[in-house]
C-alpha positions in Angstrom: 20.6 42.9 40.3 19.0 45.6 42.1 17.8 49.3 42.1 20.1 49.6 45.4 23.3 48.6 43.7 22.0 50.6 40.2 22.3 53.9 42.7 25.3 52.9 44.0 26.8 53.1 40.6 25.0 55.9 39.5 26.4 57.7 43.0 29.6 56.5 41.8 29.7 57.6 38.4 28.3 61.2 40.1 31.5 61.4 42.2 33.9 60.2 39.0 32.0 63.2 37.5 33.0 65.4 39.9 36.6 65.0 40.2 37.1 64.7 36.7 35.8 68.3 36.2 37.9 69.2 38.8 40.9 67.5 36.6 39.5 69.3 33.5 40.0 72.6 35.0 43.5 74.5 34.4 46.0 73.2 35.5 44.4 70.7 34.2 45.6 66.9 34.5 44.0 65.6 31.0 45.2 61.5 31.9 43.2 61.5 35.8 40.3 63.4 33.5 39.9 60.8 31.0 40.4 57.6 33.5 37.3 59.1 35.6 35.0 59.9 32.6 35.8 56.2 31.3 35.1 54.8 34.6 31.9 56.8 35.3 30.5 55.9 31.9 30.9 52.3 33.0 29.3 53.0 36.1 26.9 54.1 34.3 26.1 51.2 32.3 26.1 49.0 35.1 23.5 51.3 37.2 21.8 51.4 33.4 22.0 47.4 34.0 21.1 46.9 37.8 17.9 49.2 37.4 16.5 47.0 34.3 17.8 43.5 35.8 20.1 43.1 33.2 23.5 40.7 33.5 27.0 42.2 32.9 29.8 41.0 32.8 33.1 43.1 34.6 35.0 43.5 31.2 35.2 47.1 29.3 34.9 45.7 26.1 31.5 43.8 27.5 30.3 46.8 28.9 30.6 48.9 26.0 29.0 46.5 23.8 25.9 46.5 26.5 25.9 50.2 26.1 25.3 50.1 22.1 22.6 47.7 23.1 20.8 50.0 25.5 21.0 52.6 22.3 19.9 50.2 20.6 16.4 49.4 22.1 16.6 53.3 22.8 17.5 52.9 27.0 19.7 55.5 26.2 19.7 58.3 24.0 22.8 58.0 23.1 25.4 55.2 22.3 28.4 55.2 24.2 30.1 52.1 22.6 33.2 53.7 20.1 33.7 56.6 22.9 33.8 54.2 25.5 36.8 52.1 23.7 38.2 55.0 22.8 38.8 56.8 26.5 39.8 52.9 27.5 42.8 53.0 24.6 43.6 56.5 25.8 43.4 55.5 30.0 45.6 52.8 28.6 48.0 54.5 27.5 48.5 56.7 30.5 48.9 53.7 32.9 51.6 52.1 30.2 53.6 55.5 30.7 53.0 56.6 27.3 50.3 58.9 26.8 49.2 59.1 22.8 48.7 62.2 20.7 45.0 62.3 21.4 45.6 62.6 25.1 46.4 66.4 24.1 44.0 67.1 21.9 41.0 66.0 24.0 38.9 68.6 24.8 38.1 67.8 28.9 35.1 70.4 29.5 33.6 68.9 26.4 34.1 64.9 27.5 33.2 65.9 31.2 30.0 67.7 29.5 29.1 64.8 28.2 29.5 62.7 31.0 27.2 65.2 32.9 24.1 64.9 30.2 24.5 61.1 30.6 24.6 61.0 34.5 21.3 63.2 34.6 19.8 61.1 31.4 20.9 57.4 33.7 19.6 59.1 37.0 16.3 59.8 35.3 16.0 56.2 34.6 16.8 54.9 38.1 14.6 57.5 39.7 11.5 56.2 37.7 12.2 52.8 38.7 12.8 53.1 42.1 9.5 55.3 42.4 7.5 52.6 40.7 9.0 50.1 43.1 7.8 52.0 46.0 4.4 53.0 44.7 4.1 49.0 44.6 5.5 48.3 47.6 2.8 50.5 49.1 0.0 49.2 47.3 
């Protein structure tokens, strides 16, 4: 666990961000949308996880159950458990060939809004952490 790999995700996340507000645009392509956002929301967690030397384990449902506990003891301003499950059912769905309902009625600037707030609230964190690391390093 480190503050390296914790930017690595976050830069990862970032990029996921990027190309699913590209998706989200008209024509949009609402199944490569809502894969990107779930992904980048784990990513997020995981850079969440790195920064605070935290263990995770490589399973959604793990992951989303670490994100209601960084809610929880208020890491995170918001809890990301339920939506995370929920984009995971719908990505799901896609990649079994049969897209749901809710595939069409998701709103994609809203979920990649979202996704945006979270990547500045996650790079926040890391950016604190990695500029106490280096204050002490220089001590």
């Amino acid at each position: 666990m480190s503050l390296e790999e914790a930017r690595e995700h976050l830069n990862l996340a970032s990029e996921q961000w990027e190309r699913a507000a590209t998706d989200a645009w008209e024509p949009s392509d609402a199944a490569s949308c809502v894969t990107k956002v779930f992904y980048a929301y784990e990513n997020l967690i995981v850079a969440v996880a790195e920064a605070k030397n935290q263990t995770w384990a490589k399973s959604h449902y793990k992951k989303a159950d670490l994100a209601a506990e960084f809610a929880r003891n208020k890491v995170l301003s918001r809890d990301l458990h339920d939506e995370m499950l929920r984009l995971n059912d719908l990505r799901k769905d896609v990649s079994y060939g049969e897209p749901g309902e809710g595939l069409g009625d998701e709103d994609l600037e809203d979920l990649v809004g979202g996704l945006e707030e979270m990547i500045a609230e996650v790079e926040q964190i890391v950016t604190a952490l990695e500029e106490a690391a280096e204050e002490k390093a220089n001590e």
